[in-house]
VEXZA-939993 format. One line per 8 residues: number of its first residue (from 1); their letters; for each residue z, x, y of C-alpha. Coordinates in Angstrom, 1 decimal. Example, Ala and Ser with C-alpha at 12.3 -4.5 7.8 and 13.67 -1.06 7.14 Angstrom:
1> AS> 7.8:12.3:-4.5 ~ 7.1:13.7:-1.1
END
This chain:
1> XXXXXXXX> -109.7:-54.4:-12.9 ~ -110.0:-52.6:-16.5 ~ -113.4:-52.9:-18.0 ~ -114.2:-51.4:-21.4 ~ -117.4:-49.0:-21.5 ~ -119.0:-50.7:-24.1 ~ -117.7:-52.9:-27.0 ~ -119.1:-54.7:-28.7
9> XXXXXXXX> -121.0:-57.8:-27.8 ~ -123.8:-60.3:-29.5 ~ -125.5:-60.3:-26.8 ~ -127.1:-58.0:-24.5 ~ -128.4:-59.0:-21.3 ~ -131.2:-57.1:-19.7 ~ -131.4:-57.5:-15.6 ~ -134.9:-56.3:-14.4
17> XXXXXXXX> -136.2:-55.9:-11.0 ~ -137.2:-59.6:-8.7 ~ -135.9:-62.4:-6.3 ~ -134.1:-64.0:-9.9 ~ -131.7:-61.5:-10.3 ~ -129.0:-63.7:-8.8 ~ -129.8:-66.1:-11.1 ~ -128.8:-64.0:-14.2
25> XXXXXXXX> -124.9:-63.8:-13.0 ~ -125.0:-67.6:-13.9 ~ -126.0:-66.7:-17.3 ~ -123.3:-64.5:-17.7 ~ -121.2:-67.4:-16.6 ~ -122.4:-69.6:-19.3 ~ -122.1:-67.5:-22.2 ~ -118.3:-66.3:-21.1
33> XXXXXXXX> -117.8:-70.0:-20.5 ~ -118.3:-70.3:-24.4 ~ -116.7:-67.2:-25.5 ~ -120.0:-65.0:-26.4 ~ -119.3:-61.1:-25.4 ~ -121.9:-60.2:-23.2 ~ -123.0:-57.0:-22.1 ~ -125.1:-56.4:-18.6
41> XXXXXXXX> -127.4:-53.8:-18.7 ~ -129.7:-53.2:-15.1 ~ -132.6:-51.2:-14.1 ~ -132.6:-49.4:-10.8 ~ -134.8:-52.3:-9.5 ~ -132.0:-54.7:-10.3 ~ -129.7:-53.0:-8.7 ~ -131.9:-53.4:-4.8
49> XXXXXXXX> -131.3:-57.3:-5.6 ~ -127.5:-57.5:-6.9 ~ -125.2:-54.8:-7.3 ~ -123.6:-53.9:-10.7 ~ -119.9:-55.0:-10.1 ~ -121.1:-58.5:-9.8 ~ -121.6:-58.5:-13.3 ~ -119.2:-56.4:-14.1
57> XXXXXXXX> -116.8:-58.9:-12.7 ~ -118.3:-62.1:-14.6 ~ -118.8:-59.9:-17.6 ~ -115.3:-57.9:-17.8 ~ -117.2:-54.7:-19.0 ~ -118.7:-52.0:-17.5 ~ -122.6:-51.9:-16.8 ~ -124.9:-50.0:-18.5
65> XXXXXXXX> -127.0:-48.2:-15.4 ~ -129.5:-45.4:-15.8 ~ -126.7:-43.5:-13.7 ~ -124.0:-43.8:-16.7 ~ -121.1:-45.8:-16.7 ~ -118.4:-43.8:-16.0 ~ -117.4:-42.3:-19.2 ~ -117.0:-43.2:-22.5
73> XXXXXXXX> -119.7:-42.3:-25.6 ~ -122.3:-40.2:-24.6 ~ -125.2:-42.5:-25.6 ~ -123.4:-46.2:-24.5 ~ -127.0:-47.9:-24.5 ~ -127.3:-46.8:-28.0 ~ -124.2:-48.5:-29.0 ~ -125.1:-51.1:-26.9
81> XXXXXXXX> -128.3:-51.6:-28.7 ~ -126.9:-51.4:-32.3 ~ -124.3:-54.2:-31.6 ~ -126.1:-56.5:-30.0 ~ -127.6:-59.3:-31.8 ~ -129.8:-60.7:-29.2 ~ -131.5:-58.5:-26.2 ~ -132.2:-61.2:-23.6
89> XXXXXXXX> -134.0:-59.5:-20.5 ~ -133.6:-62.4:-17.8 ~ -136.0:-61.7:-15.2 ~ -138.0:-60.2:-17.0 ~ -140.3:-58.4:-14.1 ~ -144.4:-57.9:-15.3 ~ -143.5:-54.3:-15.2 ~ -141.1:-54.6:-17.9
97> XXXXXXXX> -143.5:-56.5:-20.2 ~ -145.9:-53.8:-20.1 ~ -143.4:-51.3:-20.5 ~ -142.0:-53.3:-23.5 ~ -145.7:-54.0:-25.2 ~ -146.5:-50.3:-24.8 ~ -143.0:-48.7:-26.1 ~ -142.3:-47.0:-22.9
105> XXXXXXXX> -138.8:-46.4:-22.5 ~ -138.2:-44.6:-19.0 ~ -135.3:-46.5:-17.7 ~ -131.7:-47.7:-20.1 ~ -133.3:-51.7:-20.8 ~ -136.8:-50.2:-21.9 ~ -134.8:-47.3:-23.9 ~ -132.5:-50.4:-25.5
113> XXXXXXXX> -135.2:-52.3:-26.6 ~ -136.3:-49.3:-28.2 ~ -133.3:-48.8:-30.5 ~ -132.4:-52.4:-31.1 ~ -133.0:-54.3:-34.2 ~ -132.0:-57.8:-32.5 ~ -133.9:-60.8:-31.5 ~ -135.7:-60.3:-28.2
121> XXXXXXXX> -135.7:-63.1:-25.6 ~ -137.4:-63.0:-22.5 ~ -137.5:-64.6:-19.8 ~ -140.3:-63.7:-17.3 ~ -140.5:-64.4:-13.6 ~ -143.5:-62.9:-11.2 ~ -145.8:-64.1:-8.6 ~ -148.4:-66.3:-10.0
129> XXXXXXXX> -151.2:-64.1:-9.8 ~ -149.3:-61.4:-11.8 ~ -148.3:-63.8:-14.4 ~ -152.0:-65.0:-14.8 ~ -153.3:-61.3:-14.6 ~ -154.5:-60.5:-18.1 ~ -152.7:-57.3:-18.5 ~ -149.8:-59.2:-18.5
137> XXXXXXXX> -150.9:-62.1:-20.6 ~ -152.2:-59.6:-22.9 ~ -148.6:-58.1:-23.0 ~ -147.1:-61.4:-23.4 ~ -149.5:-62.3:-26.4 ~ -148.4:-58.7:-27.7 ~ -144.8:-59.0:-27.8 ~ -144.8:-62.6:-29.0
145> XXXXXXXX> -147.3:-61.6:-32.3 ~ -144.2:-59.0:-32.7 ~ -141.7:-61.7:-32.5 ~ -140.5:-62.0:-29.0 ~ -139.1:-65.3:-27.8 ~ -140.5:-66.0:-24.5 ~ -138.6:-68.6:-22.5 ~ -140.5:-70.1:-19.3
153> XXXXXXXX> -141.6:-69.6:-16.8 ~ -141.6:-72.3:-15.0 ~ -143.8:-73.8:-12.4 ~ -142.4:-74.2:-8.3 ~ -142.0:-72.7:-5.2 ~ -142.1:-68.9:-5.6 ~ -139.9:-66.5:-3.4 ~ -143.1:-65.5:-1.4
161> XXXXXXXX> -143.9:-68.7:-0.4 ~ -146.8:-69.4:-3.4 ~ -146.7:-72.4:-5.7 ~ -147.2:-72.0:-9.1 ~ -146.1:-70.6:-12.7 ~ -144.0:-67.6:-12.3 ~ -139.9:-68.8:-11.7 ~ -137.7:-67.5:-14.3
169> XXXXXXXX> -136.3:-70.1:-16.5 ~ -133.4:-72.6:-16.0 ~ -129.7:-70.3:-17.1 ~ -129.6:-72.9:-19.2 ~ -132.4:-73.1:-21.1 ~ -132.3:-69.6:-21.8 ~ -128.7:-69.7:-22.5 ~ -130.0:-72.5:-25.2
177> XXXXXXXX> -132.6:-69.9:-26.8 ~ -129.9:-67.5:-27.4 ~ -127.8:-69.7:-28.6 ~ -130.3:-71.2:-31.0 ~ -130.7:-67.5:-32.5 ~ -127.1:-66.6:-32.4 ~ -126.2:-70.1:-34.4 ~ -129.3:-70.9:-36.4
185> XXXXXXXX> -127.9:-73.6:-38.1 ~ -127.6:-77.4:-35.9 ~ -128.2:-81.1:-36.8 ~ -132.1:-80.6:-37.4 ~ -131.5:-77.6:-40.2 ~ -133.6:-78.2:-43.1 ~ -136.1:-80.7:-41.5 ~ -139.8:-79.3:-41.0
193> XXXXXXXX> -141.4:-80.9:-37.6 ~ -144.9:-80.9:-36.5 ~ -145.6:-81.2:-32.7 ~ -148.7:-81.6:-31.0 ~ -148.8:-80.1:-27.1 ~ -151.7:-80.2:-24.6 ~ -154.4:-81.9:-24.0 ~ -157.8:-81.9:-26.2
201> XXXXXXXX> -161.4:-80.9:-24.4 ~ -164.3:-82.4:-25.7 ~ -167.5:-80.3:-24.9 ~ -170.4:-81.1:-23.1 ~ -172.2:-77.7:-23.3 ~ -171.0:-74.1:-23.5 ~ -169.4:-75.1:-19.6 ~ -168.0:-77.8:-19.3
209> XXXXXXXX> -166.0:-80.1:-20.7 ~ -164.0:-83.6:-21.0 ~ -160.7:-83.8:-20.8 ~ -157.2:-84.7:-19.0 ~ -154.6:-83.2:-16.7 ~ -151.6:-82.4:-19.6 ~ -150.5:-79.0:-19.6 ~ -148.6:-79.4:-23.1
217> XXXXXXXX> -145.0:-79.0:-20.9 ~ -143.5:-81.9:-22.8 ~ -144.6:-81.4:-26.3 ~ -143.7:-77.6:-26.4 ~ -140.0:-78.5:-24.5 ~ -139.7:-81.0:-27.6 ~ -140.7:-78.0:-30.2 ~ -138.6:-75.5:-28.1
225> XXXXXXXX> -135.4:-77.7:-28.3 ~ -136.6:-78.8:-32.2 ~ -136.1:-74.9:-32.7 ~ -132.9:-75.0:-30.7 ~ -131.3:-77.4:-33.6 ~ -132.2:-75.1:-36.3 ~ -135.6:-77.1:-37.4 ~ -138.6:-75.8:-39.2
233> XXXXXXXX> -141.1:-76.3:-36.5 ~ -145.5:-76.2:-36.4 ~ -146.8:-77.0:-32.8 ~ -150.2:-77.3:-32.6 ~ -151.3:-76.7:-29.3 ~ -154.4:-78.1:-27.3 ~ -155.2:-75.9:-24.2 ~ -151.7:-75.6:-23.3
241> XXXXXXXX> -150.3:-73.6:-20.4 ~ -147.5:-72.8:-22.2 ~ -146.4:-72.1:-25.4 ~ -142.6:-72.7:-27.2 ~ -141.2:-69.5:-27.2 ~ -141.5:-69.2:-31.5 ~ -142.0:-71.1:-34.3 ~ -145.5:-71.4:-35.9
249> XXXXXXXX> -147.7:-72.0:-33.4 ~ -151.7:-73.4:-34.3 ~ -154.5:-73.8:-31.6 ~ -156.2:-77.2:-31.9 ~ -158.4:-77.2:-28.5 ~ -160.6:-80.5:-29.1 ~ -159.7:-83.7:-30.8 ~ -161.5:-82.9:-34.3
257> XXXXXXXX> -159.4:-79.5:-34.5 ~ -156.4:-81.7:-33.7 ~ -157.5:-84.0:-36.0 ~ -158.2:-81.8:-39.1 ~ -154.6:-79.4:-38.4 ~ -152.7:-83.1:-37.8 ~ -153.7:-84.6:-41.2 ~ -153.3:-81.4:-43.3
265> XXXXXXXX> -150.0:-80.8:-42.0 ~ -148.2:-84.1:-41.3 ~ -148.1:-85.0:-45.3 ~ -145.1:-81.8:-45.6 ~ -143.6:-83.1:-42.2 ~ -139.8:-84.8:-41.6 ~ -140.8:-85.7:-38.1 ~ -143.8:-85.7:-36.6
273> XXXXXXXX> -144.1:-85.8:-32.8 ~ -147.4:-86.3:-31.3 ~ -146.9:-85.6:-27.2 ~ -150.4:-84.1:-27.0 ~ -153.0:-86.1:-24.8 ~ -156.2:-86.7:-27.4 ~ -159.4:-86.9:-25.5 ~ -160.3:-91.3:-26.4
281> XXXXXXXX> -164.4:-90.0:-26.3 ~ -166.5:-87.0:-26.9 ~ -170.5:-86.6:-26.4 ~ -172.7:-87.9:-29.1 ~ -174.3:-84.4:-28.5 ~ -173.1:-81.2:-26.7 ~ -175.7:-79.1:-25.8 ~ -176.5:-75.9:-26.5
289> XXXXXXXX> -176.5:-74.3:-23.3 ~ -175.8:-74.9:-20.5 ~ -177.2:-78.1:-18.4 ~ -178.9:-77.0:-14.9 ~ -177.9:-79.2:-12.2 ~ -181.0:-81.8:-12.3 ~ -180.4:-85.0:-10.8 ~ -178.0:-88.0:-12.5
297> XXXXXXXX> -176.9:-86.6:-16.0 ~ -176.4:-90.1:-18.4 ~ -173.7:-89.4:-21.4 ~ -173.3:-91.3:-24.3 ~ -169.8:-91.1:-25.7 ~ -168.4:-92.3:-29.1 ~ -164.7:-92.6:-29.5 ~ -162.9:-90.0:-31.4
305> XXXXXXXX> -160.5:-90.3:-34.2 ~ -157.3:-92.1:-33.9 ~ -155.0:-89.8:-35.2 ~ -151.8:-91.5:-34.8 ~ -152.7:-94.4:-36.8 ~ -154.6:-92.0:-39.7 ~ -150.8:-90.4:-40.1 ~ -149.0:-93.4:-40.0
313> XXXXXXXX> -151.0:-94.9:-42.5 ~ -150.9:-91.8:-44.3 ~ -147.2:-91.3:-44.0 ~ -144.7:-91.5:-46.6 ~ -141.0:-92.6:-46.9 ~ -138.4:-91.8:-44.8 ~ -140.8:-89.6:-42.2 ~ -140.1:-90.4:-38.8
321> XXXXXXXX> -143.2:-90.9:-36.4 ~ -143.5:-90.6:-32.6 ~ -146.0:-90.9:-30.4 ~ -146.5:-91.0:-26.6 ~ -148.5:-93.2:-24.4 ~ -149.4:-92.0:-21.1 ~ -150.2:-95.2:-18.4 ~ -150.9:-96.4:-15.0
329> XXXXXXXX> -150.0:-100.0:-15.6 ~ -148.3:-102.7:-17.6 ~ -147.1:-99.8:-19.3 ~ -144.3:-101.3:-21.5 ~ -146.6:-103.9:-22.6 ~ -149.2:-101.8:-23.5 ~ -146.9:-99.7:-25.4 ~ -145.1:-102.0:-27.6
337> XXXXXXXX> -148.4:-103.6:-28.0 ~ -149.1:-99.6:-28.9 ~ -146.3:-99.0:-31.4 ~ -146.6:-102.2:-33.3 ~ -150.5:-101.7:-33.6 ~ -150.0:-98.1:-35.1 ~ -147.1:-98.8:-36.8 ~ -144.6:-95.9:-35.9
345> XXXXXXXX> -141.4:-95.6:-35.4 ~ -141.2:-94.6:-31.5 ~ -143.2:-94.6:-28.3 ~ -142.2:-92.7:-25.5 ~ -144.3:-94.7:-22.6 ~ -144.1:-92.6:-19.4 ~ -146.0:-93.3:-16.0 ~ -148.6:-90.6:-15.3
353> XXXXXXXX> -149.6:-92.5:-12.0 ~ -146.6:-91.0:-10.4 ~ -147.1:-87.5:-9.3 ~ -143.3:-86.8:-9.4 ~ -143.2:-86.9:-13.1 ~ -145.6:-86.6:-16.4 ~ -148.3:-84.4:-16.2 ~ -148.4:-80.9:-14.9
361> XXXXXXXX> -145.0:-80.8:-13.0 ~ -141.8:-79.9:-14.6 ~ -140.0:-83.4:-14.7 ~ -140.7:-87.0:-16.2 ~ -138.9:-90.0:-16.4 ~ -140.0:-92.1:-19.8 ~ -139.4:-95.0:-21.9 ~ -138.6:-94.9:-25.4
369> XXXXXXXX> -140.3:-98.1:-26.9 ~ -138.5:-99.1:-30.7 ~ -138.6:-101.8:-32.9 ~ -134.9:-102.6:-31.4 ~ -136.0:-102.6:-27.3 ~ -136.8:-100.2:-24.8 ~ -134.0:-97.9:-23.9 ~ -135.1:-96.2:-20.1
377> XXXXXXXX> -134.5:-92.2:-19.8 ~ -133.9:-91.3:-16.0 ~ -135.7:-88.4:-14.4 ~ -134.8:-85.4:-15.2 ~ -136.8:-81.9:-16.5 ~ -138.7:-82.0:-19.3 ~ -135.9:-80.2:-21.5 ~ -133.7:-82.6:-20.9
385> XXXXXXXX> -136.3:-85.6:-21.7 ~ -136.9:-83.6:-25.1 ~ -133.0:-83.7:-25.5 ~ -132.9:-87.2:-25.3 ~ -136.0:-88.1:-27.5 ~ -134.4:-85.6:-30.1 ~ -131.3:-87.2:-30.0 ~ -133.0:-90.4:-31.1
393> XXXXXX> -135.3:-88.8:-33.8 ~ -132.1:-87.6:-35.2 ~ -130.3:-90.9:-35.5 ~ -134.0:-92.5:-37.2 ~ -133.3:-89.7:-39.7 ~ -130.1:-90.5:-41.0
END
């Protein structure tokens, strides 16, 4: 089997050190499936998981090791570098993202990122606790402000036996992310979006809080796949844990931030998609410190600001409105009841009683509620839900 050294390729595919390593060979697999060059590039940790003529074999070119590849130009991760268009680093171990946010460059992926101009796309996966720790949210935050795309992770059985966020990203939703850079223009090219993601908190005092279980998964999966069809997208985000991996990205914590960012920004909108759970009431007062535990504690709570119906009514020609309604029961009712009395243009009704789907777990299963019926999306993850309701925002646009 004849491999050249290095030629080459768009894209450059980093393989760092974890359980997920496997999973990368099926990236390879989808970008030769669609004829993008790709070159594999490992760390020595990578190598203790899956051996480098795997991907040579998938790849059809020699891999770039700290031990050399066998011949060729004397500096082939430089070369690498240069051509390459995109670095994608799937896992991306919490080692390397400190390495990355500091500019150390001890192994042949740290040294390419060094001397690459391309688009950098990572795609973490870690044990819970690391990804939480906040050295590495720190480095995440670091390499994002410097233009990063980070892709995932995703919440589920880790390889250790814990639950939580920390599993590298689907193949092909990081395939997806690449691609978006690689071919920036696609059917939403041109149009501005505004998405809201999260779920407001209403204080009570400097502690605690009101507010609801959404963890902003299927508002930043719409953004993220918005991005992924060449759109201009905002998201404002509202105590997400996640974030889309670029994009202008606005913190809107409680329902007056939400409120004030919503109005100022909708007006310049195409679409505007409003997935973010909005807190219904907030405290007359908060208080200014915080409340000893002193017997029965009496609120008195005011509604806040209907912020759907202040941009519909705001809204001008040809802008396509969506917003979502999260129920227990009589949902479809209650939601074309919902779109009529707001006046938009879609409601995506999904059933949060379930704990299967909606919030906080990585699938749903929704309805989306038109003036012309209610057309049922299966289960499926929340990418692929954000496919669907794209793929009807596009046809209201034309």
């Amino acid at each position: 089997m004849g491999f050249e050294a290095v030629a080459p390729a768009p894209v450059l595919l980093a393989v760092t050190g974890g359980i997920a390593a496997y999973r990368a060979a099926e990236l390879v697999r989808l970008f030769v499936r669609d004829g993008t060059a790709v070159q594999v590039a490992m760390t020595p940790s990578a190598q203790r998981f899956v051996g480098p003529t795997t991907f040579a074999g998938l790849s059809r070119r020699a891999v770039l090791t700290d031990a050399g590849d066998g011949g060729g130009p004397i500096y082939p991760h430089l070369d690498a570098a240069r051509a390459a268009r995109v670095l994608m680093i799937a896992p991306c171990s919490a080692n390397t993202l400190a390495k990355l946010a500091h500019g150390i460059a001890d192994n042949v992926v740290c040294e390419s990122a060094l001397a690459t101009n391309a688009v950098l796309v990572l795609a973490p996966a870690m044990n819970v606790r690391m990804w939480e720790h906040p050295a590495t949210r720190s480095a995440v935050a670091t390499l994002r402000a410097r233009g990063a795309i980070i892709v995932g992770p995703d919440t589920g059985e880790l390889a250790e036996g814990e639950t939580g966020v920390g599993r590298m990203a689907q193949p092909a939703e990081i395939h997806a992310a690449v691609m978006s850079v690689l071919s920036p223009a696609g059917p939403l090219a041109g149009r501005r979006l505004l998405v809201t993601a999260g779920g407001t908190r209403e204080p009570l005092d400097p502690v605690r809080f009101l507010g609801n279980r959404s963890s902003g998964r299927m508002g930043v999966a719409l953004a993220d796949e918005a991005l992924r069809r060449g759109a201009d997208v905002t998201t404002l985000l509202c105590n997400a844990a996640v974030a889309p991996g670029r994009g202008t990205i606005v913190q809107t914590p409680t329902a007056a931030d939400l409120e004030r960012e919503t109005l100022v920004r909708a007006a310049d909108a195409d679409v505007v998609l409003m997935a973010a759970a909005v807190a219904d009431y907030r405290p007359v007062v908060a208080a200014g410190s915080k409340r000893s535990r002193d017997g029965a504690w009496t609120l008195e709570l005011v509604p806040t600001a209907d912020i759907l119906a202040a941009v519909a009514a705001a809204r001008r020609p040809g802008q396509v409105l969506v917003g979502f309604a999260a129920e227990t029961d009589d949902g479809l009712e209650r939601a074309r009841a919902k779109r009529e009395r707001k006046g938009v243009d879609l409601i995506v009704l999904n059933d949060v009683s379930r704990p299967d789907i909606g919030f906080e777990v990585d699938d749903n299963e929704v309805v989306l509620v038109s003036a012309t019926g209610a057309e049922p999306v299966a289960k499926a993850s929340k990418r692929e839900i954000a496919v669907a309701i794209l793929d009807r925002v596009e046809r209201l646009l034309r």
